[in-house]
C-alpha positions, 0 to 999 in steps of 0.5 A: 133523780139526783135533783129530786133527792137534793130536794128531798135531803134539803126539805130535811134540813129545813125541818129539823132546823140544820143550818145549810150552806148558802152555796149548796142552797143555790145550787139545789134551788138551781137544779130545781130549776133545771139547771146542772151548771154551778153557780156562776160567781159575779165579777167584780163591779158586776151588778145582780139583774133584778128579776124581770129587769131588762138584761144588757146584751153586752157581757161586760158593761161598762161600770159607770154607764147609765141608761134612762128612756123617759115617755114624752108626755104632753107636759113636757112639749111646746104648742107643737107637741114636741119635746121642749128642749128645756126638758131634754137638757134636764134629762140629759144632765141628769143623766150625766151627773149620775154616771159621774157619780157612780164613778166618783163615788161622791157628789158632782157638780156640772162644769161645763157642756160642749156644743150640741147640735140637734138633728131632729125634734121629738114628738109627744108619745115618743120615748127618749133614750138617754145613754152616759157614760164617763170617758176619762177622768182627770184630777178632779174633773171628768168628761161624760158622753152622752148619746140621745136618740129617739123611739117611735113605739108604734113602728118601731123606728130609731133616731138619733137626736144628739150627742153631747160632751160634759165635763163633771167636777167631784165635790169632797166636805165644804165643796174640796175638789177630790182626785179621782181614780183613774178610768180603765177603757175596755172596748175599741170605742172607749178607747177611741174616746178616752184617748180624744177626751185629752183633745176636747179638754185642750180644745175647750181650754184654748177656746177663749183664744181662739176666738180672740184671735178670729176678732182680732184678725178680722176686725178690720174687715168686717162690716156691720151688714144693716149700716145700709139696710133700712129693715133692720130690727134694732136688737133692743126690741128682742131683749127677755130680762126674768128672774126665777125663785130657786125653790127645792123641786129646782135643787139637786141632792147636795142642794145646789140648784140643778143645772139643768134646770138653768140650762132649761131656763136659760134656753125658755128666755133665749127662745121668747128673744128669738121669738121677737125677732122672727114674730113666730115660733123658732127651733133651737138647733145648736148650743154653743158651750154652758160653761158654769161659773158657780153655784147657786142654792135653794132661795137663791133668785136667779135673773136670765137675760137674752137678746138676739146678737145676729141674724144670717142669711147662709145660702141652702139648697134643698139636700145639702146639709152644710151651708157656706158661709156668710158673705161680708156683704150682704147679698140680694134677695133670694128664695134660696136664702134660709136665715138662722140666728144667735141668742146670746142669754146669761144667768146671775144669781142673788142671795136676797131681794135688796142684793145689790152684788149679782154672781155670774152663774152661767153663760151660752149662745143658742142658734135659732131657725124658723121652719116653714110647713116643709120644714126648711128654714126661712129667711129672717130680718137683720138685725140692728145691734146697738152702738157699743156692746151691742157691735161688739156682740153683733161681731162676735157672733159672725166670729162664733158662727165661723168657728162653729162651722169649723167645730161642726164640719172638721172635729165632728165629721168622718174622715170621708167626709170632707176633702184630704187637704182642707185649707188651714187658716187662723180661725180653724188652726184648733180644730184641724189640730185636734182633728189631726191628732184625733184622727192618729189616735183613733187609728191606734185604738182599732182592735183588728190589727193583724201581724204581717210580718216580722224581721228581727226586732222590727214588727209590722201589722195591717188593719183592713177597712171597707176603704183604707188599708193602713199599716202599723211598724214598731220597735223597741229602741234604747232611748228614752220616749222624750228625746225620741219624741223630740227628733221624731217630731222635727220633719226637717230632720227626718231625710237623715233617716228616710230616703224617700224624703228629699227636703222639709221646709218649715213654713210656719209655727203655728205653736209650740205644738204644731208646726207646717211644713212644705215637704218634697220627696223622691220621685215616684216609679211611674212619675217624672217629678218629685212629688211635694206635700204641705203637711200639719204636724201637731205633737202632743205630750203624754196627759197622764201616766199611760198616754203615749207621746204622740206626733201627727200628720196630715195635709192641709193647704196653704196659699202661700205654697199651691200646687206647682208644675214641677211637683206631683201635689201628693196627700196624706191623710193620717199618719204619725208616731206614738212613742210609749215609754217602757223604762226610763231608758227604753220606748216602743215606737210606732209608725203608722200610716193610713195609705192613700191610693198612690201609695198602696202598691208600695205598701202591699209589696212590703207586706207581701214581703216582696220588698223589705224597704219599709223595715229598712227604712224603720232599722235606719230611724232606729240608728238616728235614734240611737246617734242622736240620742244625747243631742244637746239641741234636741234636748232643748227642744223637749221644754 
């Protein structure tokens, strides 16, 4: 009855013409419908559903998400009906620029896009969806996530495709850079991402390196594998030269030639190269890093060129996804041999037909297989690279293949899934590096932390998992987080403070941030030997203002120091520091530790609080902290 009396004063109103607050306006329209809750007022940056839009289930989605899901048409397909991955990458960049934007409120451009690996193709009638989101903005750049997966409509089943990294730049008047607002993460994942965002970027700065080093290191080793083999295809039978006229359908909102549309040009002629080689038609599986080095505008042309670098023979069996790697010779014959290949392709651009000067716009390497009818890779021909350039790229590329199987295989995997201590050499030092760090600070983001105990100022949690339980122990200490990152940092200084440690050797200095030591502890209660590790500790300082200083650990071997007799080898998996500055003269500093078997019954008796020796171990860090504070020598190692 209420409600019908609102109507009826409200019809009234309208007839006689009385302005009606909007407010009681929807309140009463409300009521008509039902409804006896007022009305809910929106959040900041919370956007109006239109009606009949598809409501997120999520309460708190985050602002510069875009989602997109396009039908894949037979336009956009190869001859065997499935989706061109040209036309993917054009979704996918799409797609990013427009979650960049939204957080910057300003035109974009694409910089760069990380290595993709693609899992599955995608069939005609099938649904793309596309989901970016910004993770971390620098200055004036920012990294994009991107998650790709597949829907068949008529049973209903999802896929994975590809996940992806880009980095965006924000472009003011006339092409200035502009600083960006910061991002706040909201959820675990966000957090997990915009904390490892500061790992890619340094990943992606040092990459050019790495490789020179890997060339460096091996280029006495390698040898051309077709010296003795007389099938071999010369490479300048695959080599693709095309230009394209950058027309206003090719252009973005600001009038640069979209970038995704060079990616799908780039990987057309990449493509008809892998063609030459194979005479069939090959799947694209793997995009090493576009790196964009310019613009190029309507009326611009733009020339691709591509040509086959190698060919690889890896051994597969059916069922093990990971190949090893390439032998330096080749080896004999075998059913067992699947082959894939690298297509080094790049773009230039000139402004007139007569141009003399071309423009660098881009550059990337695309790893090709041929499919048999079961669908396994089959085996390829050599190739025969030309004297000069062409061995130096033949070379390169068996350098690239290496680092990519170790970007694939230690960045990206679970920690599960590849062995404690994986072998630590020259080529893969970055990687190990970022999955070091990464992994420590992954497990500072997980939100079930619960407090098991407390004694006095020191705090300890656990965090319970299907197959680890790790622990987290903190204190606020009267030292500034720079001098306590630096003695925190210096594992040869560590038995001043903790007992259980009896000795750390530095065994190498990999860099200024990451450095190897053999340790050996005190014995274990069951055992009659003193146990030793060789562990990775990798320090990072903070990337911006809110980052914690960071010290990780985990092991990895050497052969320089395998396992000895008089030693139980032991293994850690992740653990480590993070030291966050609460003043200029007061850090809160974490312990945490991913407990591995062996040493679970010394962590569950202290956080049963039938042993109080991890808290007694952290009380005396806090001593060492406060002793050392105004160490001349560890004041110099800060720079």
């Amino acid at each position: 009855r209420a409600t019908l009396l609102l109507s009826r004063c409200l019809l009234k109103m309208v007839k006689g013409n009385i302005i009606v607050p909007e407010d009681i306006l929807s309140f009463c329209c409300n009521g008509l419908q039902g409804s006896t809750s007022p009305p809910r007022a929106r959040e900041p940056g919370e956007r109006e559903e239109a009606p009949g839009a598809m409501a997120s289930p999520s309460a708190a989605r985050n602002p510069t998400e875009v989602q997109m899901s396009q039908l894949v048409l037979p336009c956009h397909t190869n001859h065997r009906g499935e989706l061109s991955t040209g036309q993917l990458l054009k979704w996918i960049d799409t797609a990013a620029c427009l979650s960049a934007e939204r957080h910057a409120g300003c035109p974009c451009v694409t910089a760069s896009m990380d290595d993709i690996y693609f899992e599955h193709t995608i069939s005609v009638g099938q649904v793309v969806n596309i989901k970016a989101k910004v993770n971390r903005a620098f200055n004036s750049s920012m990294e994009v996530g991107i998650q790709v997966s597949y829907e068949d409509l008529c049973s209903g089943k999802h896929c994975s495709i590809c996940k992806a990294y880009a980095t965006f730049v924000a472009q003011g008047p006339l092409g200035s850079k502009v600083r960006l607002k910061p991002l706040t993460p909201q959820t675990e994942e966000e957090k997990i991402e915009y904390s490892i965002a500061a790992e890619r970027r340094r990943m992606r700065l040092v990459h050019k390196d790495t490789l020179k080093d890997l060339l460096t290191s091996s280029s006495q080793e390698t040898e051309l594998e077709t010296r003795d083999g007389s099938g071999a295809v010369p490479a300048e039978r695959t080599r693709v030269e095309s230009v394209e006229l950058v027309l206003p359908p090719h252009a973005n909102h600001q009038g640069n030639t979209f970038g995704g549309q060079i990616m799908a040009w780039m990987e057309n002629v990449a493509t008809i190269a892998a063609s030459r080689l194979c005479h069939a038609h090959p799947t694209l599986r793997a995009i090493e890093m576009f790196h964009f080095r310019g613009p190029s505008q309507v009326g611009d042309r733009l020339v691709l060129k591509a040509i086959v670098n190698n060919a690889f023979k890896n051994r597969w069996v059916p069922g093990v996804g990971v190949p090893s790697l390439p032998s330096p010779r080749p080896s004999a014959p075998s059913p067992l041999l699947s082959g894939s290949m690298e297509v080094g392709v790049s773009a230039e651009a000139y402004g007139q037909e007569m141009s003399v000067s071309r423009r660098h716009i881009n550059s990337a390497f695309m790893t090709f297989v041929v499919l048999d009818q079961e669908g396994h890779p089959r085996t390829l021909p050599m190739v025969a690279p030309e004297p000069g350039d062409g061995e130096r790229r033949y070379r390169e590329a068996s350098a690239r293949k290496k680092i990519r199987l170790d970007r694939k295989y230690v960045v990206s995997c679970k920690q599960t899934e590849v062995p404690l201590s994986v072998p630590w050499d020259q080529s893969n030092k970055v990687y190990l590096s970022y999955n070091n760090v990464s992994a420590l600070k992954m497990l500072v983001a997980k939100a079930n932390w619960a407090l098991a105990r407390e004694k006095e100022k020191v705090r300890m949690y656990t965090l319970e998992e299907d197959k680890f339980l790790s622990f987290r122990i903190e204190m606020s200490v009267c030292i500034p987080a720079s001098r306590a990152f630096s003695l925190l940092s210096n594992l040869r200084r560590r038995h001043e403070w903790d007992s259980h440690y009896v000795s750390a050797e530095l065994v190498q200095k990999v860099d200024d941030d990451d450095m190897i030591y053999h340790v050996v502890s005190q014995k274990l209660r069951n055992e009659n030997k003193a146990q030793d590790f060789v562990i990775l500790a990798s320090r990072r300082k903070p990337c911006s203002k809110g980052d914690p200083y960071v010290v990780a650990f985990r092991s990895v071997t050497l052969p320089t120091h395998p396992a000895r007799a008089e030693f139980t080898r032991g293994e850690t998996l992740c653990s480590g520091f993070c030291i966050w500055p609460e003043s200029e003269e007061m850090s809160k500093v974490a312990y945490y530790n991913q407990a591995m078997p062996g040493y679970l019954t010394y962590v569950t008796t202290n956080v049963a609080g039938l042993s109080s020796d991890i808290c007694s171990t952290f009380e005396a860090c806090e001593k060492f902290l406060l002793k050392n504070k105004e160490d001349l020598i560890s004041r110099l190692q800060d720079f």
